[in-house]
N, C-alpha and C positions, 0 to 999 in steps of 0.2 A: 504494500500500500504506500504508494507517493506521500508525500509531505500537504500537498495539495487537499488529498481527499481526505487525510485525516483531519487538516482544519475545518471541513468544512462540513464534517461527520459530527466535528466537535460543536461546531456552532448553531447548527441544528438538533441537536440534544439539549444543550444548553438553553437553548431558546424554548424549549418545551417543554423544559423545567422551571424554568420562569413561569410559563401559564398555570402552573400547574399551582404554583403559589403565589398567583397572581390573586388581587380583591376578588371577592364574590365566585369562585371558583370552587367548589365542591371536590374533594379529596380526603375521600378516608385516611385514616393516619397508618395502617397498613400499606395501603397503596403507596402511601410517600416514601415511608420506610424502604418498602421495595425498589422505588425509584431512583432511591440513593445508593442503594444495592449495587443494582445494573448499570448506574456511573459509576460507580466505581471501578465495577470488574473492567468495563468498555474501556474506559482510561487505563488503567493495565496492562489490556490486551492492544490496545493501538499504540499506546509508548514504547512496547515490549516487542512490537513485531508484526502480533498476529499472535493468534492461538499458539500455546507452546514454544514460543520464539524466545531464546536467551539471552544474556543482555553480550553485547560484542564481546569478544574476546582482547583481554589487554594481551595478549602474545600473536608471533608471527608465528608461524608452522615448523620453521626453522630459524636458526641461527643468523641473522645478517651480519657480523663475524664469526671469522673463524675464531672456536674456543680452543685453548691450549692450556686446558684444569693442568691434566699430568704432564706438563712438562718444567715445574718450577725450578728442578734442581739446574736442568739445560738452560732456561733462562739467568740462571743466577749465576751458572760456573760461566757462559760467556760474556757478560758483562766483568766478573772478575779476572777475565783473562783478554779482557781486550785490549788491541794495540792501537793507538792512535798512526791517524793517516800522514804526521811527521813528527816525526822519531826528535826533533826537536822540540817540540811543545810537550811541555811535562802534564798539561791535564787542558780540558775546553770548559768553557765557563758558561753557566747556564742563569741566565736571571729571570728570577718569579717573580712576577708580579698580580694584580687582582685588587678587589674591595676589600674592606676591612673585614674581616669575619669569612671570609669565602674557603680559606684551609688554604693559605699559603704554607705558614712554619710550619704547621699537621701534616703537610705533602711531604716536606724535606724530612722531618722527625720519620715521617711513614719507611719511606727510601730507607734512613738508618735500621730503623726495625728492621726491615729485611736482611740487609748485612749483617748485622749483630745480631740474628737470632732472637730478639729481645725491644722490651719495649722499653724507647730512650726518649728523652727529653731536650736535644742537641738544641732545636730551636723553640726559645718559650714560647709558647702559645697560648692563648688566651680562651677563657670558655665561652664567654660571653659575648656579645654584640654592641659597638658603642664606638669610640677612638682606636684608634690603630694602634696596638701593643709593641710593633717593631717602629724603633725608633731611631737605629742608625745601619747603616751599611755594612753588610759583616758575610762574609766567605764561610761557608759551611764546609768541609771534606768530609769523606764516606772511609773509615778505618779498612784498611784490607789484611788484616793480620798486624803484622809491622809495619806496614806502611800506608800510602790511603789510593782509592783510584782515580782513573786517572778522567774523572771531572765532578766539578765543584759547581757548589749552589750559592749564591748570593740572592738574599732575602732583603725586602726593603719596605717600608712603609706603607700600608693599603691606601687605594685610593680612597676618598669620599667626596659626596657628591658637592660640598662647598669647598670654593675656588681657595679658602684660604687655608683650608684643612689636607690632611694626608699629605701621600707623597705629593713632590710637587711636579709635571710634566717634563720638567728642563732638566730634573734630575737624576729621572728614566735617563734622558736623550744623552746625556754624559756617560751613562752609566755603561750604557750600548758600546760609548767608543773607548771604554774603559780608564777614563777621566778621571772617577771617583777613587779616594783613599778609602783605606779601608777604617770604619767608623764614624766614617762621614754622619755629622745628625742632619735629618731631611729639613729641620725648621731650624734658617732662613734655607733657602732654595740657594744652590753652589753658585757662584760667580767666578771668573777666570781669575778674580786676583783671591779667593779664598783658597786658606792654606789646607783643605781638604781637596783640592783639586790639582790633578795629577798634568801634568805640562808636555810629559813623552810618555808615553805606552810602551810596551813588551807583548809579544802574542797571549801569554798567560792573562793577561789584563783585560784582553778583547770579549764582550759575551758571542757565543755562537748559537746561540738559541736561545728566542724569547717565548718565556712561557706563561701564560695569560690562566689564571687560577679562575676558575666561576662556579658557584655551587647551582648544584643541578635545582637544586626547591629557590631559589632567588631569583634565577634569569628573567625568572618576568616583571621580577617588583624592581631588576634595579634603572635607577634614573638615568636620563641620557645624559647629564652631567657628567655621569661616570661612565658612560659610553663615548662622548666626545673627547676625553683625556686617554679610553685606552684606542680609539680610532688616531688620535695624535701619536701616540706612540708606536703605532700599528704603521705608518705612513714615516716614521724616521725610522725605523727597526728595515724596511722594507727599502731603503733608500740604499742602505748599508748593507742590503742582501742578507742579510741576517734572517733563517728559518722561524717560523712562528708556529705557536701548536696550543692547545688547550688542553688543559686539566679539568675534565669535569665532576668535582666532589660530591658527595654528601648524595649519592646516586639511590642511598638507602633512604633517605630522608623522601623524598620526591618519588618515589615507587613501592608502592605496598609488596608488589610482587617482588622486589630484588629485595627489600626489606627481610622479608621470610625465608628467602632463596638467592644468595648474591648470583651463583650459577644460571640465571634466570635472565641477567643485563644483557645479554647477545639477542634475547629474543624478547624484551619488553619494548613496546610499542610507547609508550611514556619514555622511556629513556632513549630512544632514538629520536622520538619528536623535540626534547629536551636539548638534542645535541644539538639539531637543526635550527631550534631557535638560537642557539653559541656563533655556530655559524652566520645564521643572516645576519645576527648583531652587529658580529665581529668582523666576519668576512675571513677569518680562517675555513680551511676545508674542510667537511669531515673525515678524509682520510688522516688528518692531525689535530681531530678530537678524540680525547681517550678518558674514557669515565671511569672512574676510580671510587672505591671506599677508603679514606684516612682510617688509623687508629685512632680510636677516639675516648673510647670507654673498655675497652678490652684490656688484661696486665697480662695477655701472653698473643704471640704472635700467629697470625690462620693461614694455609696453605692457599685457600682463596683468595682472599686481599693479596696477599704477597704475589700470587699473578697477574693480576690487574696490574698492582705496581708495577712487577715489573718489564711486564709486558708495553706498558707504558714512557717507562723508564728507556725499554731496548732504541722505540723508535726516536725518541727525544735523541738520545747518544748519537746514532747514527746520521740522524740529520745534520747536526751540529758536527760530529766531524764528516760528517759532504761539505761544508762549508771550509771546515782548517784545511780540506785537500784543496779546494780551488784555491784559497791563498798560497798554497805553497808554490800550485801553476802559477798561478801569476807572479810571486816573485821570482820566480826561475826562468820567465821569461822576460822579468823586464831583466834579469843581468845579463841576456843574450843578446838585447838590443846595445 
């Protein structure tokens, strides 16, 4: 039944219920009774489909990603043994950013958990929603045993939707060309003559991938104020060739069905639409949206989450060194000219 003839099933019912308790209109009270009855069930049955019709399915049939449950120890052992695409860069540098509360420091803490077996606290984070708890510029490393691998997270201030609040835009756009010292505080906003601001760079210094944090249950409440600061940085990150990718958190929060079943996000119809709205927002693709659960409330580590992440984590890495390889081309070949 069209949309069409159920309104108009609906308005003539209605309308006959009106007479029915219209003045001077004669209606047993049985009658009436019953006639709310059979609105009732009529409403039911035309919202619902039809006779026996159930309500849509929130799943696809299948999987619109590939799932890779049993493969965490292979995800985990080749990011610990991966080799950067030049052998002179000791690690590629990855900068998160996002709104206040969205699961930035909770992504990077997440990433640790995985390496360490164990649930850490690298980057504090806050439980609550209000000001942005990260207040200076600070390099995070991932332990590899004795030593650490070989790429780094730099955390910084969330956005917020007043121009005077949060990170401030200019300090992203520094941060990109790897400008900022490490501890820089975000308020005031860097200037070339501030002694937080770095004058020459090193490749180490460079970000190689910018990573746009968005909680899966907010995308639609957040302001375009806070959309027009990550489109500004979206369009300098982009300038500089710099990869961009999405972290989509809090996937539990925003889906009753991954909630119950995290194994369930490949095929929930809600969390795909969720990615898509990141997308249009942002204008990232969705082949570089990857929706994640943070540690949150958990004091030991789940083989599920830990794939997400690091399944997440593999593409992030890769991308970003596709990038240190094209710098290498190109310095090699401007010393040929």
């Amino acid at each position: 039944m069209d949309e069409m003839t159920k309104l108009l099933l609906l308005t003539g019912f209605n309308r006959n219920l009106r007479i029915i308790h219209a003045p001077g209109h004669f209606t047993q009270q049985p009658q009436n009774q019953l006639c709310r009855v059979l609105f009732s069930k009529f409403i039911s049955k035309i919202t619902m489909g039809g006779s026996g019709s159930k309500p849509p399915s929130q799943e696809f049939d299948k999987p619109w990603r590939e799932a890779t449950w049993e493969k965490k120890e292979l995800l985990e052992k080749n990011l610990r043994e991966l080799k950067l695409g030049d052998s002179n860069v000791k690690y590629i540098r990855i900068l998160v950013v996002g709104e206040v509360g969205a699961g930035k420091s909770s992504f990077i803490n997440s990433i640790n958990n995985v390496f360490q077996g164990r649930i850490t606290t690298e980057a504090l984070a806050d439980s609550g929603f209000g000001r942005s708890f990260t207040k200076t510029y600070r390099t995070y490393y991932i332990r590899n045993g004795q030593s650490v691998l070989p790429f780094v997270f730099n955390d910084i201030m969330g956005f917020e939707s007043e121009e005077s609040q949060g990170a401030h835009p200019e300090d992203i756009a520094k941060s990109l060309e790897g400008l900022l010292k490490e501890g820089h505080n975000f308020n005031p906003a860097v200037s070339d003559k501030n002694v937080d601001y770095r004058s020459e760079t090193n490749p180490e210094d460079l970000t190689y991938c910018l990573v746009y944090v968005i909680a899966a249950d907010k995308v639609s409440m957040m302001k375009e104020e806070v959309f027009k600061k990550i489109r500004y940085i979206r369009e300098k990150a982009s300038s500089l060739e710099i990869p961009q990718a999405i972290i989509m958190t809090k996937v539990d929060e925003a889906c009753p069905l991954v909630r119950d079943n995290l194994k369930k996000i490949y095929t929930s119809k809600r969390i795909k639409e969720k990615m898509q709205e990141c997308s249009n927002s942002v204008g990232v693709p969705m082949s570089h949206i990857f929706p994640v659960k943070n540690y949150h409330e958990e004091i030991d580590t789940q083989k599920d989450v830990d794939v997400l992440i690091l399944r997440a984590l593999t593409q992030i890495v890769q991308i970003a060194d596709d990038l240190l390889k094209r710098k290498q081309i190109d310095s090699e070949e401007r010393k040929c000219i």
